[in-house]
N, C-alpha and C positions, 0 to 999 in steps of 0.2 A: 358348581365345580366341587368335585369331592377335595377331599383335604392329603388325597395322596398325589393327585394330581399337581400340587405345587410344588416341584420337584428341590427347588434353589432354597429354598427355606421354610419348606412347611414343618419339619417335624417338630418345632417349637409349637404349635396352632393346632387347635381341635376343632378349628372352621375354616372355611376358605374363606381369600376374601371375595369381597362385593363385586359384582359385573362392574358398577360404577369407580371402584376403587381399584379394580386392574386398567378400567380405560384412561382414570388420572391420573397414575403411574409412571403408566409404558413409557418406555422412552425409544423402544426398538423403530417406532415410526419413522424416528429421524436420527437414530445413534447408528443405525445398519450401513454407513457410511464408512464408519469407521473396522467394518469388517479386514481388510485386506492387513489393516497394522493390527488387530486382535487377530488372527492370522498368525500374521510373524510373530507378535509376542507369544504367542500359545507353543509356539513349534521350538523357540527358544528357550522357553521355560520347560517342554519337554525333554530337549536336548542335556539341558542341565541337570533336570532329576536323574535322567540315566550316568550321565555323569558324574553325581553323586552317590550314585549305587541305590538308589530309591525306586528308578523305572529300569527294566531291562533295557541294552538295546535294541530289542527285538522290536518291545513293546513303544520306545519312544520311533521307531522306524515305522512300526501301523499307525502311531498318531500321526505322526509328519504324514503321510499318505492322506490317510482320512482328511486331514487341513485341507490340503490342497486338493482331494475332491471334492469339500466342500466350497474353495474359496473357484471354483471352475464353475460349479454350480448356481455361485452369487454371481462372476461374473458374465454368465449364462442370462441370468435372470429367472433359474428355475427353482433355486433356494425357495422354500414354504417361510416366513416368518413369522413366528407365535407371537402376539401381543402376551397371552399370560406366561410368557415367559420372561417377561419384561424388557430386558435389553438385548445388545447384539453379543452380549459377552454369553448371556447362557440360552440362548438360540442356538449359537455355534455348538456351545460344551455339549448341548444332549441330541444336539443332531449326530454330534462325532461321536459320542457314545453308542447310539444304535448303530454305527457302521463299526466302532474298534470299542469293544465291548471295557477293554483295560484302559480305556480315557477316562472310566471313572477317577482314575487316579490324579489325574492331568491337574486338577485344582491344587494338588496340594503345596501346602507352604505359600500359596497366595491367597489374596480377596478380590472382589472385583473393586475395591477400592485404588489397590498397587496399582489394578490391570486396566482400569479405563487412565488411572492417571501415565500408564506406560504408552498407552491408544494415542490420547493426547497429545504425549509428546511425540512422537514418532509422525503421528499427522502434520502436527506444526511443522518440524522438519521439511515435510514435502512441502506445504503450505506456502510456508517461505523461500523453497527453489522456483516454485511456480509459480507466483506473482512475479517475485522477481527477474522471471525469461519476460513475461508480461509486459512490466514495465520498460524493460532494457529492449522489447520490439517497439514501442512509443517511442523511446527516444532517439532509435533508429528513423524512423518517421519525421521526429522532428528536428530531425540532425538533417533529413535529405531535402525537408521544406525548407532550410537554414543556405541550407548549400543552390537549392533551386533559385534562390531571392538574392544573393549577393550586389551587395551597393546599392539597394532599396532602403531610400531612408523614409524614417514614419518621426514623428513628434513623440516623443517619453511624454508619460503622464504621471504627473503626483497630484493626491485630490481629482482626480481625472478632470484636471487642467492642465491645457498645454505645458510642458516643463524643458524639457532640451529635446537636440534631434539625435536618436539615436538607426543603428543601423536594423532594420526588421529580423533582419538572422541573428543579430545580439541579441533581442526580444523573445527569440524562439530558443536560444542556448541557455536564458533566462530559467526558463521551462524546464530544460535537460538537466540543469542544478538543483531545480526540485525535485525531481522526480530520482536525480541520484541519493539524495539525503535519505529518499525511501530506503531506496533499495542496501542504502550502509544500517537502517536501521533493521532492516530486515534479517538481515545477515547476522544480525547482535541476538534477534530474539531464537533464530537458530542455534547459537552459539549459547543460548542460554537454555534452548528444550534440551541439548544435547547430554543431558544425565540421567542414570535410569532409576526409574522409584522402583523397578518391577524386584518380589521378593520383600518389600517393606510391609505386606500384609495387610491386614487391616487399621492399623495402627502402632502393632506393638513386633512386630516382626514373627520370627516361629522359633520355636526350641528345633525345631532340626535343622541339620546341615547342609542350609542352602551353600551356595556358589553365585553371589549376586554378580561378581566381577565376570564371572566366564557368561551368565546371559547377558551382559553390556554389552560383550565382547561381539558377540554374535550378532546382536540387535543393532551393531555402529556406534555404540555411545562409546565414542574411546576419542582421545585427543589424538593431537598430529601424529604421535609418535606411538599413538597404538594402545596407548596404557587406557585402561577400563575407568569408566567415569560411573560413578552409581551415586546415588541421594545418601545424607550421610545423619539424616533424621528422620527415624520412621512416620514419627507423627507429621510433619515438616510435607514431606513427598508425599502422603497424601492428602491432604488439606489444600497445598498450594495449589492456587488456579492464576499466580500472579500472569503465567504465560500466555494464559486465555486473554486476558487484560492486557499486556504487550502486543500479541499481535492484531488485535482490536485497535490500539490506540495507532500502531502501525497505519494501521487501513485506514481510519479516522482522520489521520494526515494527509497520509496522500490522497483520501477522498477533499480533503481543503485544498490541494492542490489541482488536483480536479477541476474542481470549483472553479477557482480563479483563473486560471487558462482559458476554460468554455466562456467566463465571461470575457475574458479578452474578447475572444473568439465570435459571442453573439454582440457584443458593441461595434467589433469592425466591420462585420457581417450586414449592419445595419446601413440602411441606405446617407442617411446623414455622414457617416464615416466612408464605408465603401471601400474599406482598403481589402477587406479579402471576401472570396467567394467560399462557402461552403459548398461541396461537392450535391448534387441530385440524391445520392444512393446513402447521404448520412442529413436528408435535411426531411420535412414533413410539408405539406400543401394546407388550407382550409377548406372546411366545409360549405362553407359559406361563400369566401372571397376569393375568386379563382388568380389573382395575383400575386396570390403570397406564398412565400417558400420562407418558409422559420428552421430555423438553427435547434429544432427541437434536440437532436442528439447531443448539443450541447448545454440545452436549459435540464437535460435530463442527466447529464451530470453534474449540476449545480444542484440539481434535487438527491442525486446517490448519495451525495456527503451528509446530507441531515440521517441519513438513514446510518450510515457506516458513523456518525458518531452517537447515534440510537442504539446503536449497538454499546459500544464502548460505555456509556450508560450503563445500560440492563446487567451487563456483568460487574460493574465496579460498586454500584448498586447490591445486587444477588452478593457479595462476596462482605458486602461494607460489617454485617452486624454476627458472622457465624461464629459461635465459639469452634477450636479445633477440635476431633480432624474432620472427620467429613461429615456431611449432611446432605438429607435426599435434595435440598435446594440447590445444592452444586449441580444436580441433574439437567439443572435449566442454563446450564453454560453452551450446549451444545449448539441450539439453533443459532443465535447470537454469534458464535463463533464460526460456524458451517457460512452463514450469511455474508459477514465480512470479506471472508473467501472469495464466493460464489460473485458481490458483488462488486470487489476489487479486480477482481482477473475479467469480468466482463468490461467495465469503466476503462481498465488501460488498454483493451481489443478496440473500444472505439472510440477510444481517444487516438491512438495507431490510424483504423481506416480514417479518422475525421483527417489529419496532418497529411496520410496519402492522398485527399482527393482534397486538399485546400489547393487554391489561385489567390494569388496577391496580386490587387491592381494598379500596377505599379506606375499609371499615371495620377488615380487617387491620389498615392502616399508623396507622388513630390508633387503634388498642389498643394498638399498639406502641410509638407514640410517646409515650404520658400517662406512660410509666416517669419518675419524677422523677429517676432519678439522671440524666440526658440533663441536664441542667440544673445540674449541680455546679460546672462550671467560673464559668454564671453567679451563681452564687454567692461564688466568689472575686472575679470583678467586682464584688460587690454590698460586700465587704469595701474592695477595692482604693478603689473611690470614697469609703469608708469613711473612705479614709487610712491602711491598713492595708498595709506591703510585700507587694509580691506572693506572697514565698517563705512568709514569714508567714500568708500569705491560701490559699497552698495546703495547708500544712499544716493549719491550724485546720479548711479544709472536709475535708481527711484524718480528724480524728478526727469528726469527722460524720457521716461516709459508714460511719464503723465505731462509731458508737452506733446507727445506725441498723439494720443488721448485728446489732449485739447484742441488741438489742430487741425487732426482727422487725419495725419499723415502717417504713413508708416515710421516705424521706429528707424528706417536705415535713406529714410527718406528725408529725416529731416536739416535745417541747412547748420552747415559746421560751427559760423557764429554764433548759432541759439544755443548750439549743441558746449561749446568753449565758455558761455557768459554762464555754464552751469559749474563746470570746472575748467578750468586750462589745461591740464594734464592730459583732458584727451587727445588734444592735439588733432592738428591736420586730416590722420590717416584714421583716425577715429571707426569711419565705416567698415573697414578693412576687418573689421570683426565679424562680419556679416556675411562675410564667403564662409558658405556652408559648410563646402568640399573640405579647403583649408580649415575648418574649424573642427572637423571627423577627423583626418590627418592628424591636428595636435593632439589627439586624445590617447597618449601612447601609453601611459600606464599602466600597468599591469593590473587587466581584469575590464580595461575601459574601450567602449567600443569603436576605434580606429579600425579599419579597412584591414590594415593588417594584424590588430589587436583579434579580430574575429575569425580570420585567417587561421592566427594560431591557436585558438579555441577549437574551428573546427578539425583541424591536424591534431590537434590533444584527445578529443572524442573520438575521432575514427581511431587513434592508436589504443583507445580503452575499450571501444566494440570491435577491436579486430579477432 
C-alpha cells in the first residue's frame, strides 16, 4: 500500500503499514454494527457545524443526504467495506466523501475517540430497550404458565431438599421477580448512556466553537424536561467504558437467572421428579438412545451464563490497567459487548418459547406434595400458638420427625400419645397441621403463597404488562 493510500492518518508516516498490521487492527469486521448510530451522530454533528456557521446549510443538507444514502446501502447489504480503513467510522467518512465532496469537512471539531464513545452510547440505549421488550415477553410467558397451573402445589426446595408446599404459579412469579430486577437494572444503564461525549475530541476538546448542547439535543441526550445532557469531562467521556461494563454485568445476571430457572426446569423435567414436560419443539433426542428427549434448550441456557459472564470478564479485565484517555485496547470492547446483546435477547426468546410450550403434571406435583413432613415447620406454628417458645417448638417437632423415622410411620401418622409424651402442648388436634389446603390458606402474608396471596400477584403483573 502506498503511503497516500492511508487516508485517516497517514500524513504523519513515510510508510504504510504492514498487510499484517492493517489485518490486527481492523476493527470494521465487527464495529460495522455500529453504522446506523455513527449515521446519526455524523448527521448531528453536521447539523451543528452549520449551526455554528462552520458548514453551510447547503453543505450540512448534502451530508445528511449522502448519510442516509449511505446507511440504505448498509442496510441493503451493498456497502463495500475497507478493512484498511480500519473502522466503521472512516469507512462511512470517505465513502460520504466521494458522494458529497465538502464532507471533508464533517470531522471537524471531533475524533473518533468522542465518535465511537457517542456510537456506544446511543447503541446501548437501543440495547437496553431491546432486551428489555425481550425479557418483559418471557415474563409474559411465565405469567400465562402461572395462570395455566393455579392450585398446583409442588414441595419448595432449600438444599434441594424437600422444605414447605408451596403453590407452582408462586414458583413461576418467583421467576417473573427475577427477571424484573433485570429489567429495573436495565433501565439504570440507559439512564446512565443517556449523556453525550460527542464534541469532547480527542481528549482535550477544540478551540472552536462547537455547540455540544444543540447535538445532545438532536441525538436524545436530553432529560425529561428536554434540557441537553453532554459529558462534562473531556478526558472522562473518552476513556469511560464504565457502560460497556454495566451492561455486561446486566447480561451476566440475568444470564444467572437464566441459569437457575432452566435448572428448575431440567430437574422437574426429569423422570424422578416428572412435575413438568418440556415442549417437543424446545427439547433435543439421542443419537444413540431413541428414548430420550433432554431439556437441552434448557442445559443451553445454564451454559449462556458462563459465556455472558465471560464477557463481563474480558472488559473488566481490558479496562483494569489503562492509563487515561484512550487506548487502541479499548477497541476490544466491542465483540464482548456486541455478544452480551446478541446472546441475552436470544436466552429470553427461548426461555419465552420454553414457558409457552411447558405442561405441569399436575398428578406428579400432588403425589409429591401429600409428603407430611412439608408440613413440620407448621407444626411448630401449631406449638408456637400453643404458647410454646419457638426454639422449644422446634426442637420438640425435631424429636417427631425422628420417632417418626424410627417407626417407619408417616409424620401425620403417628399416635397422639407418642406424639404428647414429646410435649403436651400439642395437644389432641395436633394433626390438624397436616391439612395441606388449610395450611396454603394460612399463609396470608404479604408476598407468601396463599391461593389468594398469588391471585394478587398475578392481578399485580397483568396490571404492570398491560
Amino acid at each position: 500500500m502506498s503511503k497516500s493510500k492511508q487516508v485517516t492518518w497517514g500524513g504523519r508516516f513515510s510508510a504504510a503499514p504492514d498487510a499484517l498490521m492493517l489485518k490486527f487492527s481492523e476493527s470494521v469486521s465487527f464495529d460495522q454494527r455500529l453504522a446506523p448510530f455513527d449515521i446519526a451522530g455524523s448527521k448531528a454533528h453536521a447539523a451543528m457545524l452549520a449551526h455554528v456557521g462552520i458548514l453551510t446549510k447547503k453543505e450540512a443538507k448534502s451530508i445528511a443526504e449522502g448519510l442516509d444514502a449511505i446507511g440504505q446501502q448498509i442496510l441493503k447489504g451493498t456497502f463495500k467495506w475497507n478493512t484498511s480503513l480500519e473502522d466503521v467510522h472512516m469507512n462511512i467518512e470517505q465513502a460520504l466523501t466521494k458522494l458529497v465532496p465538502c464532507a471533508a469537512k464533517l470531522h471537524t471539531g471531533r475524533s473518533r475517540n468522542d465518535q465511537v464513545a457517542t456510537d456506544i452510547r446511543l447503541f446501548l440505549k437501543d440495547a437496553c430497550s431491546k432486551v428489555s421488550q425481550k425479557l418483559r415477553l418471557a415474563q409474559i410467558e411465565i405469567l400465562a404458565a402461572a395462570e395455566r397451573n393455579l392450585g398446583i402445589i409442588i414441595p419448595g426446595y432449600t438444599h434441594l431438599q424437600r422444605a414447605q408446599p408451596v403453590y407452582i404459579a408462586h414458583h413461576f412469579l418467583a421467576w417473573i421477580e427475577m427477571l424484573q430486577r433485570d429489567i429495573t437494572r436495565l433501565s439504570e444503564v440507559a439512564s446512565h448512556a443517556n449523556v453525550c461525549p460527542l464534541g469532547s475530541g480527542a481528549i482535550a476538546g477544540t478551540t472552536l466553537a462547537l455547540n455540544r448542547e444543540y447535538t445532545a439535543k438532536l441525538l436524545g441526550f436530553v432529560d425529561k424536561k428536554g434540557k441537553a445532557l453532554v459529558t462534562q469531562n473531556s478526558m472522562d467521556a473518552v476513556a469511560d467504558r464504565d457502560l460497556c461494563i454495566e451492561f455486561a454485568s446486566v447480561c451476566a445476571i440475568a444470564g444467572v437467572h437464566f441459569s437457575r430457572i432452566a435448572e428448575d426446569l431440567v430437574i422437574w423435567s426429569s423422570v424422578e421428579f416428572g412435575f413438568v414436560q418440556i415442549s417437543d419443539a424446545f427439547s433435543t433426542g439421542s443419537s444413540l438412545m431413541p428414548q430420550k428427549k433432554n431439556a437441552d434448550s434448557c442445559e443451553l441456557l445454564r451454559g449462556k451464563s458462563a459465556r455472558l459472564q465471560g464477557n463481563l470478564q474480558t472488559l473488566l479485565t481490558l479496562m483494569k490497567g489503562l492509563p487515561l484517555t484512550y487506548n487502541r485496547d479499548m477497541q476490544e470492547d466491542k465483540e464482548p459487548l456486541f455478544d452480551s446483546l446478541d446472546q441475552t435477547l436470544l436466552c429470553s426468546e427461548v426461555l419465552a418459547g420454553v414457558m409457552a410450550g411447558l405442561r405441569v403434571n399436575a398428578r406428579k406435583c400432588r403425589d409429591a406434595s401429600k409428603d407430611p413432613a412439608l408440613l413440620a415447620t407448621d407444626l411448630v406454628d401449631h406449638l408456637v400458638r400453643n404458647g410454646v417458645a419457638f426454639r422449644e417448638a422446634h426442637h420438640a417437632v425435631g424429636h417427631v420427625v425422628a420417632l417418626s423415622e424410627k417407626q417407619g410411620v408417616a409424620l401425620d401418622k403417628l399416635s397422639t400419645a407418642d406424639v404428647m409424651k414429646i410435649n403436651k402442648r400439642f395437644g389432641k388436634d395436633w394433626a390438624k397441621a397436616f391439612n395441606l389446603e388449610h395450611a396454603m390458606q394460612a399463609r396470608t402474608g404479604t408476598g407468601m403463597p396463599s391461593h389468594k396471596g398469588v391471585l394478587s400477584q398475578i392481578k399485580r403483573w397483568n396490571s404492570v404488562f398491560a
